[in-house]
MIKOLKOL-878683 format. One line per 10 residues: number of its first residue (from 0); their letters; for each residue x, y, z of N, C-alpha, C, CB. Coordinates in steps of 0.2 Angstrom, whole numbers. Glycine has a CB too. Layout:
! MIKOLKOL-878683
NUM = a = X/Y/Z/X/Y/Z/X/Y/Z/X/Y/Z  ...
***
This chain:
! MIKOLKOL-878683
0 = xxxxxxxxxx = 4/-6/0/0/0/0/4/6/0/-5/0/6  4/10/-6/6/18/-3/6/22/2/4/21/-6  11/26/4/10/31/10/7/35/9/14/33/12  7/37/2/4/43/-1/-4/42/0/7/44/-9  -9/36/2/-16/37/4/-17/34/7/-20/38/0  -23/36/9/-27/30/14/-31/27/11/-30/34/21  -34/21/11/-40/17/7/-46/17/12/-39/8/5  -52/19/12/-56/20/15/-62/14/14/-58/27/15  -62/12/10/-68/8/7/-65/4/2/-75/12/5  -69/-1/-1/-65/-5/-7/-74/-9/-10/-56/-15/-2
10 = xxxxxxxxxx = -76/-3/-11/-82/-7/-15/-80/-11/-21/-87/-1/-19  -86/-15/-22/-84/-20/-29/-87/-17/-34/-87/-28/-29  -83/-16/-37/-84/-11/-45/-83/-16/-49/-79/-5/-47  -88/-13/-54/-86/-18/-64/-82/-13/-66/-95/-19/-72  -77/-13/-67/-72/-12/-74/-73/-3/-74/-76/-17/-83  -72/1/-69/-73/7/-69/-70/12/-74/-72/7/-64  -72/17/-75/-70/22/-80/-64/26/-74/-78/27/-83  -57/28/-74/-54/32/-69/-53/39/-73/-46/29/-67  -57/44/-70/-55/49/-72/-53/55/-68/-60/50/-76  -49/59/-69/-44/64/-67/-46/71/-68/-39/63/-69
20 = xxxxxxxxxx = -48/75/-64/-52/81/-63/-50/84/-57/-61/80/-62  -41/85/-57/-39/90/-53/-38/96/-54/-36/89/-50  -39/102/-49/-39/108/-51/-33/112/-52/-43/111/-47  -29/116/-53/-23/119/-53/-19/119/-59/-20/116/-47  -21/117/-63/-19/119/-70/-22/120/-74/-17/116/-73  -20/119/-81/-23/126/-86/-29/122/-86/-19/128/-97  -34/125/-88/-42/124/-87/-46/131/-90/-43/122/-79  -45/133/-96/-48/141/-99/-54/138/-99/-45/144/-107  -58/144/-98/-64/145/-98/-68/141/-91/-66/143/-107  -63/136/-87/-67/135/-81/-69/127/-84/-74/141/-80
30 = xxxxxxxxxx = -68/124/-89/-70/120/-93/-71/112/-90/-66/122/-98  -66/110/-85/-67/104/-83/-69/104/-76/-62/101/-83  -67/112/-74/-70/112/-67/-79/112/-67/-67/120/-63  -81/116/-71/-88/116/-72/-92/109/-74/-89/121/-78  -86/106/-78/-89/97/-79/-91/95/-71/-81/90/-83  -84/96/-69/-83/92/-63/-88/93/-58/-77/92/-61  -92/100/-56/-95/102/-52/-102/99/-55/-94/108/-51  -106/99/-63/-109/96/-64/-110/88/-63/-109/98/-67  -105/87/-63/-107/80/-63/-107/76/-55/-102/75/-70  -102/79/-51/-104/79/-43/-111/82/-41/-100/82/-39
40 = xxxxxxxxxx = -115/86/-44/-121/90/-42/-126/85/-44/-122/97/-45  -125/82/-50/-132/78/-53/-128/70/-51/-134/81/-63  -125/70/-46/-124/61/-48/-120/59/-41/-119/60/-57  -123/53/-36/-118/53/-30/-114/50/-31/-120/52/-24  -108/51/-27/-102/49/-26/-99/47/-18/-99/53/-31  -94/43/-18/-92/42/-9/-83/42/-10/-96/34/-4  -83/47/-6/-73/45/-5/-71/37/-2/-69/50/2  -66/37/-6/-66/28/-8/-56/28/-4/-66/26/-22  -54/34/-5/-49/36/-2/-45/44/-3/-46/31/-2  -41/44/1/-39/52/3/-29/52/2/-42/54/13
50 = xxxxxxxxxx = -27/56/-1/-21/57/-1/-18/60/6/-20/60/-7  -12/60/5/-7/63/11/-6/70/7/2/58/12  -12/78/11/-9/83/7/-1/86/8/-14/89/9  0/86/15/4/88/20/12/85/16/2/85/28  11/81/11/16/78/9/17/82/0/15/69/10  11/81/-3/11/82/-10/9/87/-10/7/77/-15  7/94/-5/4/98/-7/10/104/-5/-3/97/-3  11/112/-7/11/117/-5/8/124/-2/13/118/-8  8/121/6/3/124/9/3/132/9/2/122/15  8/136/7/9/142/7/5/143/-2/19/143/8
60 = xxxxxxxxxx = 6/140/-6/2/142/-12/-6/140/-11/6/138/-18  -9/135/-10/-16/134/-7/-14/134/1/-20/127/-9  -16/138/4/-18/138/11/-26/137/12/-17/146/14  -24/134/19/-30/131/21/-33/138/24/-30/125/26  -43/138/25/-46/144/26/-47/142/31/-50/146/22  -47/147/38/-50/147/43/-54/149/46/-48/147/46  -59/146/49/-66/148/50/-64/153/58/-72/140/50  -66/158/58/-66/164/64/-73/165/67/-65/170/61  -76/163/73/-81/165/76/-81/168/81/-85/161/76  -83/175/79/-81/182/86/-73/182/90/-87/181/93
70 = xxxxxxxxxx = -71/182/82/-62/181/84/-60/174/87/-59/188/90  -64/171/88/-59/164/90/-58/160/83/-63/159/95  -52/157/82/-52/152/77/-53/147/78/-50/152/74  -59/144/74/-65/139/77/-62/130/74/-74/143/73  -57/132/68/-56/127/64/-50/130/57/-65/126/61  -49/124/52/-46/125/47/-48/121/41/-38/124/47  -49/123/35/-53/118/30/-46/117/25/-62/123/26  -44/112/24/-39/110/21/-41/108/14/-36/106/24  -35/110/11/-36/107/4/-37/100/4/-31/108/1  -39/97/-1/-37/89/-2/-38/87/-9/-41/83/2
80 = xxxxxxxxxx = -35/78/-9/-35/75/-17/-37/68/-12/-25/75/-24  -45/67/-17/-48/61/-14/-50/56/-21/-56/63/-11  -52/51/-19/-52/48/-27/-59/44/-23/-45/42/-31  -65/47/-27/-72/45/-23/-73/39/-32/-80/56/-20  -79/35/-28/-82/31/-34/-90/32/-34/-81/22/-34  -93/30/-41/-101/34/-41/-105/28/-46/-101/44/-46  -107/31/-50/-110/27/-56/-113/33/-59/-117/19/-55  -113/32/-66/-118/35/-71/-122/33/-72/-118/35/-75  -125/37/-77/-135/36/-77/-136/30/-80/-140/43/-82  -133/30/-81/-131/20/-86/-129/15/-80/-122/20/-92
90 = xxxxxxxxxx = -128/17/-75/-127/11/-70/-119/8/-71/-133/5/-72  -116/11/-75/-107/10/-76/-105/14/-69/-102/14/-85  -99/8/-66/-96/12/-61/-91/16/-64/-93/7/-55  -88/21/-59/-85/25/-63/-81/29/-54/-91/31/-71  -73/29/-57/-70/35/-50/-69/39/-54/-65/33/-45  -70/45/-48/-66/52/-47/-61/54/-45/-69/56/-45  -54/56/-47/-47/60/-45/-49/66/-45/-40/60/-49  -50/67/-38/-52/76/-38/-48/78/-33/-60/80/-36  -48/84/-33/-45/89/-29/-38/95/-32/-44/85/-23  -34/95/-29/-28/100/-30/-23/95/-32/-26/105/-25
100 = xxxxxxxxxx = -21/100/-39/-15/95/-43/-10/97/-36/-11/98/-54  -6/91/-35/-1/89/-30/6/95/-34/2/78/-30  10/98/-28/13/102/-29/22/98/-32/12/107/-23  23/90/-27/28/89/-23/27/81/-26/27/93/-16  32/77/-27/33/69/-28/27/67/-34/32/65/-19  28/71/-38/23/68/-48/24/61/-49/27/73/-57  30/58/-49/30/51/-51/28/48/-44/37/48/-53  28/48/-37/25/45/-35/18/45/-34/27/45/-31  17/51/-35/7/50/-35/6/49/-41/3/57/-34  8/47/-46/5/46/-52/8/38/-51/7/52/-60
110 = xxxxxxxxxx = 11/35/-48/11/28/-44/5/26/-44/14/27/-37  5/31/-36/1/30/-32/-8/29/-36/2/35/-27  -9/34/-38/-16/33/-45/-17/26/-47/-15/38/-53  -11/27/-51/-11/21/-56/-14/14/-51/-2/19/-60  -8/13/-47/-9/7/-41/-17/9/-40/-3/9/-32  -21/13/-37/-28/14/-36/-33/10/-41/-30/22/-37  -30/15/-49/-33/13/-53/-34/3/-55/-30/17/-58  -27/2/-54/-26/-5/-55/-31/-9/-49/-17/-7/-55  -32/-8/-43/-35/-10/-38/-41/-11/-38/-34/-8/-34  -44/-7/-41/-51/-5/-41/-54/-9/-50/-51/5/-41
120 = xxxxxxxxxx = -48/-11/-54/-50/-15/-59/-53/-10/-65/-54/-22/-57  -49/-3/-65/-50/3/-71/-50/0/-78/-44/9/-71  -53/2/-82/-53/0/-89/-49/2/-94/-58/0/-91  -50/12/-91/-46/15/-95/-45/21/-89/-50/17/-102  -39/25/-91/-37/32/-87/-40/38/-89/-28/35/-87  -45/44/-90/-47/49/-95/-45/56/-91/-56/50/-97  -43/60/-92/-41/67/-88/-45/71/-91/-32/70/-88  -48/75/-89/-49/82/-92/-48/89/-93/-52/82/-90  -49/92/-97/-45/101/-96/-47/103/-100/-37/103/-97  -46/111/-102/-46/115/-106/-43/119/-109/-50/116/-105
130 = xxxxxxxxxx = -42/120/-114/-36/127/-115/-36/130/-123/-27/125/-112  -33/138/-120/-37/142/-127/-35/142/-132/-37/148/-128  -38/142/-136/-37/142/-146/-39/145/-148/-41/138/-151  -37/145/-157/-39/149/-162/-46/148/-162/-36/148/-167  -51/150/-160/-56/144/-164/-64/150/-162/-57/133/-158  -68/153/-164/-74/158/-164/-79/154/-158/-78/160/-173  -80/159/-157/-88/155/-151/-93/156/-155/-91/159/-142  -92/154/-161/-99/155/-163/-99/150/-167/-102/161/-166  -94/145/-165/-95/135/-166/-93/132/-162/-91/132/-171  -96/125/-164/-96/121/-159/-89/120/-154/-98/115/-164
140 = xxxxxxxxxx = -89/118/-150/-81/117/-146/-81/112/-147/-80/116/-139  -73/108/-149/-69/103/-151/-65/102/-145/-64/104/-159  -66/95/-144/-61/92/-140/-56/88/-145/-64/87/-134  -51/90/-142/-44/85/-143/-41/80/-139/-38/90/-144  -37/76/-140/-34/72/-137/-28/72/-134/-34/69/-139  -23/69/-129/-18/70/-128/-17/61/-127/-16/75/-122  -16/57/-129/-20/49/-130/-11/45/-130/-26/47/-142  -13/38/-127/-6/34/-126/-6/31/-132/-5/30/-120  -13/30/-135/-12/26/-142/-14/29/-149/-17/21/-141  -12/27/-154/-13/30/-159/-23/31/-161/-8/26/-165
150 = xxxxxxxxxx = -22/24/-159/-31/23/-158/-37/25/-156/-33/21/-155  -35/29/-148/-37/31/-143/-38/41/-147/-33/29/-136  -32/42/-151/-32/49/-150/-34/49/-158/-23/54/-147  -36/47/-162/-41/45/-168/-51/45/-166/-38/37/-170  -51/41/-161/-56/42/-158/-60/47/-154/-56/39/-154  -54/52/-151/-55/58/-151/-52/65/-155/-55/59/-145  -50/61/-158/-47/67/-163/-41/71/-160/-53/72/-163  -35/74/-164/-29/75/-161/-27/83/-165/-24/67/-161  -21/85/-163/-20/91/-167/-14/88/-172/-19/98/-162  -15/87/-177/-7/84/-182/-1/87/-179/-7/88/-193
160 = xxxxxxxxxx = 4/84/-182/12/86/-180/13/87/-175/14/91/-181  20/90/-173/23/89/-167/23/95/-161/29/86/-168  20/94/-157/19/99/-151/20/100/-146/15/98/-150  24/104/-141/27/102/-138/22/109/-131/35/100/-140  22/107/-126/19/110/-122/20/110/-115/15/109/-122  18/115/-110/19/114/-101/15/107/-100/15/120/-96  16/101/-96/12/97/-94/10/99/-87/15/90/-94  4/94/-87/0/94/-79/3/87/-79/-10/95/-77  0/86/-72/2/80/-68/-5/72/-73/0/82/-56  -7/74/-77/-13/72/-78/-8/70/-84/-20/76/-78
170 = xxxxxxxxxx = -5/71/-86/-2/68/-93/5/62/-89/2/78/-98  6/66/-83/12/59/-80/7/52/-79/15/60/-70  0/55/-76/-4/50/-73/-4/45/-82/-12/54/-68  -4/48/-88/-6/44/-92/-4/38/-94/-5/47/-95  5/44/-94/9/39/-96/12/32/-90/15/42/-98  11/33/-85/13/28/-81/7/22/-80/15/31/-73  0/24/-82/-5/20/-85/-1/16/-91/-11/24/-88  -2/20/-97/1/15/-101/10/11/-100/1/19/-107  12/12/-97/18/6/-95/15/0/-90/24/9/-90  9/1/-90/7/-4/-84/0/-7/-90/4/0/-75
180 = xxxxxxxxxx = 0/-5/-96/-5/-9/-101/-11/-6/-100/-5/-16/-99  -14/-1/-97/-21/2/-94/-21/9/-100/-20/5/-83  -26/9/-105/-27/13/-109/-27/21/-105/-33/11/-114  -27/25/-111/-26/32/-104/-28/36/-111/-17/34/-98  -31/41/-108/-33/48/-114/-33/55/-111/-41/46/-117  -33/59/-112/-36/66/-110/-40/69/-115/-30/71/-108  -42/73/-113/-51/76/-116/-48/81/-116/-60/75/-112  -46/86/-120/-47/94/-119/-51/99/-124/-41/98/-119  -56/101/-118/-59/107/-126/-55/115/-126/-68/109/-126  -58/116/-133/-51/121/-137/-58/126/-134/-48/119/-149
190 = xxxxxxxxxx = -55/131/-131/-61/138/-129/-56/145/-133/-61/140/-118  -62/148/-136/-61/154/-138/-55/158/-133/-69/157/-138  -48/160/-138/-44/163/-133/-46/168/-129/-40/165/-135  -51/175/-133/-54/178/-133/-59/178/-125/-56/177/-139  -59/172/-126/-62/170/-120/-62/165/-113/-66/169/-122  -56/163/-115/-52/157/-111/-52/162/-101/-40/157/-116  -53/167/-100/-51/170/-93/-62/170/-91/-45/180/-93  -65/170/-93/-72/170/-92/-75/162/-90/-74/173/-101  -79/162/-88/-81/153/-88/-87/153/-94/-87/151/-78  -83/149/-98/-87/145/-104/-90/138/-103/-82/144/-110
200 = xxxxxxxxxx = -95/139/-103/-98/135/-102/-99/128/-106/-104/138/-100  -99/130/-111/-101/125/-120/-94/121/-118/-101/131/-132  -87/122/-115/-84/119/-114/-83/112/-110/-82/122/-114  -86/116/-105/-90/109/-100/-94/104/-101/-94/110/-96  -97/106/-107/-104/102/-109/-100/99/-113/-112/106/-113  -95/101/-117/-92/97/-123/-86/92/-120/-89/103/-129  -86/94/-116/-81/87/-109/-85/82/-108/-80/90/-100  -91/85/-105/-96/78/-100/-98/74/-108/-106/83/-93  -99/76/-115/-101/72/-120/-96/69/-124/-106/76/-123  -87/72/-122/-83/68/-125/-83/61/-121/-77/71/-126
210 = xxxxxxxxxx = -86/61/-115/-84/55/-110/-88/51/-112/-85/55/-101  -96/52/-115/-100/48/-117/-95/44/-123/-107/51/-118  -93/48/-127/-92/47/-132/-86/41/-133/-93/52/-135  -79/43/-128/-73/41/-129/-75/35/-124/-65/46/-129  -74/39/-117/-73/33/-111/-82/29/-112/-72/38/-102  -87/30/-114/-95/24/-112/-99/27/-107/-94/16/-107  -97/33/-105/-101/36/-96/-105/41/-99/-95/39/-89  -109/42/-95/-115/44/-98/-117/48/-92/-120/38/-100  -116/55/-91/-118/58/-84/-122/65/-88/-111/60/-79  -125/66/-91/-130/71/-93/-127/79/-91/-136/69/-90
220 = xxxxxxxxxx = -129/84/-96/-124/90/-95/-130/97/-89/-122/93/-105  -132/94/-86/-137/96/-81/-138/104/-84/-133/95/-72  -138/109/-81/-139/116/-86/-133/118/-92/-138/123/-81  -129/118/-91/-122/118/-95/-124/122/-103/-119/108/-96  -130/117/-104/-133/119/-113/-135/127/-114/-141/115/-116  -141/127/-105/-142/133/-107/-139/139/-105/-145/134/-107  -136/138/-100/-127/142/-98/-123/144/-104/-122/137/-94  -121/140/-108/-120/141/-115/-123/146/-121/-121/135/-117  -128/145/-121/-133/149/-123/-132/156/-122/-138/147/-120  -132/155/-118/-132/164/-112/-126/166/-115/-129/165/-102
230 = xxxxxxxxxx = -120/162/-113/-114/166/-115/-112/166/-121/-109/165/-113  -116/163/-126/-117/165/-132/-118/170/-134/-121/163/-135  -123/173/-130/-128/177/-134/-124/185/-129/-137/173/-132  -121/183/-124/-117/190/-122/-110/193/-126/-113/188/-113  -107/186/-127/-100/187/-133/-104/190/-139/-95/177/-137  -109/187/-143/-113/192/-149/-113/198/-147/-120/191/-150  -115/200/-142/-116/206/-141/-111/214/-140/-119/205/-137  -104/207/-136/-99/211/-133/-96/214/-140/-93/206/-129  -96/205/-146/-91/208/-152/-95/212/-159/-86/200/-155  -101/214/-157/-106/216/-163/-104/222/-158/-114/212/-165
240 = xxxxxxxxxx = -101/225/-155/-101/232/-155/-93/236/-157/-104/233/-148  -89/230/-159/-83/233/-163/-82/229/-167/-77/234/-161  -80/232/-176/-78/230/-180/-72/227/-182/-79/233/-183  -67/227/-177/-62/224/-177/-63/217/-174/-58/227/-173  -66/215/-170/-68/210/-165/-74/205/-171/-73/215/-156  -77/210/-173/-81/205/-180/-75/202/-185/-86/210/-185  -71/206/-185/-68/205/-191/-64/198/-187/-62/213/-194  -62/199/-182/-56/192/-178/-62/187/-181/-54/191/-165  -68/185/-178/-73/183/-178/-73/177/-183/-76/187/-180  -72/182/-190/-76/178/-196/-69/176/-199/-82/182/-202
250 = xxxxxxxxxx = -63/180/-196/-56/174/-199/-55/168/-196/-48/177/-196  -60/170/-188/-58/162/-185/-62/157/-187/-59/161/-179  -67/160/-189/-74/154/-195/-73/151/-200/-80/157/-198  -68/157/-205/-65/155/-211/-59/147/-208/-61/163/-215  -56/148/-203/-50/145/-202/-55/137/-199/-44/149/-197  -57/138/-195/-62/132/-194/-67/127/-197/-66/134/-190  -69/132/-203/-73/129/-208/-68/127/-211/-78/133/-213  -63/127/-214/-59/125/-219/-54/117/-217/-53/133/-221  -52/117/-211/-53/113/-209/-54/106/-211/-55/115/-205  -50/100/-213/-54/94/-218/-56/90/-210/-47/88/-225
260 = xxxxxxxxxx = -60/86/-209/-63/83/-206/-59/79/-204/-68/81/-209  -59/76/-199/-54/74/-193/-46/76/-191/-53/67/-194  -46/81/-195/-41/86/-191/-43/91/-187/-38/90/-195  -41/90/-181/-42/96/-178/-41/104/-176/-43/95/-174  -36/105/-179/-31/111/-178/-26/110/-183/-28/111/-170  -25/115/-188/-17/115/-191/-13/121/-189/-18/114/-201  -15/123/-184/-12/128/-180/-4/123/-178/-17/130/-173  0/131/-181/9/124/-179/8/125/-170/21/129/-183  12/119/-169/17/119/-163/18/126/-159/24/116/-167  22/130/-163/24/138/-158/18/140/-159/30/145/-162
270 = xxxxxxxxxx = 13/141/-163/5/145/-162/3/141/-154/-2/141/-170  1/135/-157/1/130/-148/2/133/-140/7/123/-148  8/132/-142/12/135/-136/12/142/-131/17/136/-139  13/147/-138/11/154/-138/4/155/-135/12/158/-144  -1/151/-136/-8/152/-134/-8/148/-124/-14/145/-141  -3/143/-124/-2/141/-117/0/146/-113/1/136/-116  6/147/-116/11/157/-112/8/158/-112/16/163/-115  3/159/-116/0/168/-114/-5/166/-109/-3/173/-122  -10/163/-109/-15/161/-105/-12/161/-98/-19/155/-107  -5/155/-95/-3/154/-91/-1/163/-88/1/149/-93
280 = xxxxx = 3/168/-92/4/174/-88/-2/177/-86/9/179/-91  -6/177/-90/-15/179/-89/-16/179/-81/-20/173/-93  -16/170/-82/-17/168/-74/-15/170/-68/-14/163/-73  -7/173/-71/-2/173/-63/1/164/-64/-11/175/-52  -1/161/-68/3/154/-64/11/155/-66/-1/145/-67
***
């Protein structure tokens, strides 16, 4: 057993879905976090077990919040990374890696996962994210892939050529899946750059329907559509009042339309990249 967590429960699961939904990396537009809050809102789940924060975590960058009642302090609410199990509306079991990407020992928590995953008799590894593109809000969102197999990143679709980028810990967790034979994918949708610091919602909804589609799980996109909608219909409005902003618009439509069908981006490599920089200083990360 790892040190790195505690096992709280050992339900009997069929062949679960493992997916990975921790916070603290790129994630434009809010896009996995908003998955993630839907699908714990509309669907229950139980912690199955709990990591060691105090070890993987930087408590000077997340601090724990303290609760104050008439100046006394009453308590501390800490961070954490849990791996809870649930089912979909399909009745498929399915676990969650939530909480704060670990600051501190990446190969050993992405062990430690895997070892979970392998325990619990996972089928496949799926991570989620999001981050900003070339691409107009006034089309559909495309998820891409980051995939251990040529198969897997065909299935969801991938960006041609060679790419190179900041990783999250969700891309270690992949790869130490595939050395252990366990298929592994990431899901990201491409958000308007334009709009990558705002919560986009069409991104979230286009997460929770790549899972149906790549991983079998079926967790329904609870408001998400018409949250989408909205902020449809606010960007219309923001960029219909400069001509410049129309003009970005319909280059990005032209570049999307033209696009041959299962390609998802012929944006090069440095384009890629420069779209991560720049979001990342945005951030502060």
């Amino acid at each position: 057993m790892s040190p790195l967590f505690e096992l709280h429960e050992r339900p009997d699961l069929d062949s679960p879905a493992f997916i990975i939904a921790l916070d603290g990396w790129i994630d434009a537009g809010y896009g996995a976090a908003s998955a993630l809050r839907t699908v714990r809102e509309h669907n229950e789940f139980v912690t199955v077990a709990t990591f060691d924060t105090d070890n993987l975590l930087d408590h000077r960058s997340r601090r724990p919040s303290m609760q104050l009642v008439d100046g006394v302090n009453t308590g501390l609410t800490w961070p954490t990374i849990e791996l809870c199990a649930g089912v979909d509306r399909g009745g498929k079991d399915v676990l969650l890696l939530v909480g704060a990407e670990p600051d501190h020992t990446w190969r050993a928590f992405s062990d430690a996962a895997v070892d979970l995953a392998l325990e619990f008799g996972a089928r496949m590894v799926t991570g989620l994210g999001a981050y900003p593109a070339p691409v107009p809000h006034t089309r559909p969102t495309r998820i891409v892939s980051t995939a251990t197999t040529r198969e897997l990143a065909e299935i969801v679709g991938y960006i041609p050529g060679q790419v190179e980028v900041p990783a999250g810990v969700a891309a270690a967790i992949e790869l130490r899946a595939a050395e252990v034979g366990l298929p592994a994918v990431g899901l990201w949708a491409q958000v308007p750059h334009y709009a990558s610091a705002m919560p986009y919602p069409a991104a979230a909804a286009a997460l929770i329907e790549g899972l149906d589609h790549a991983v079998g799980v079926h967790f329904g996109t609870g408001d998400l559509i018409d949250e989408a909608a909205k902020t449809r219909t606010r960007l219309d409005e923001l960029v219909a009042g400069s001509p410049e902003h129309l003009d970005l618009v319909r280059q990005l439509e032209e570049h999307v339309d033209t696009i041959d069908e299962g390609q998802i981006s012929e944006m090069s490599g440095d384009e890629l990249a420069a779209e991560f920089e720049k979001f990342l200083r945005d951030q502060g990360s």
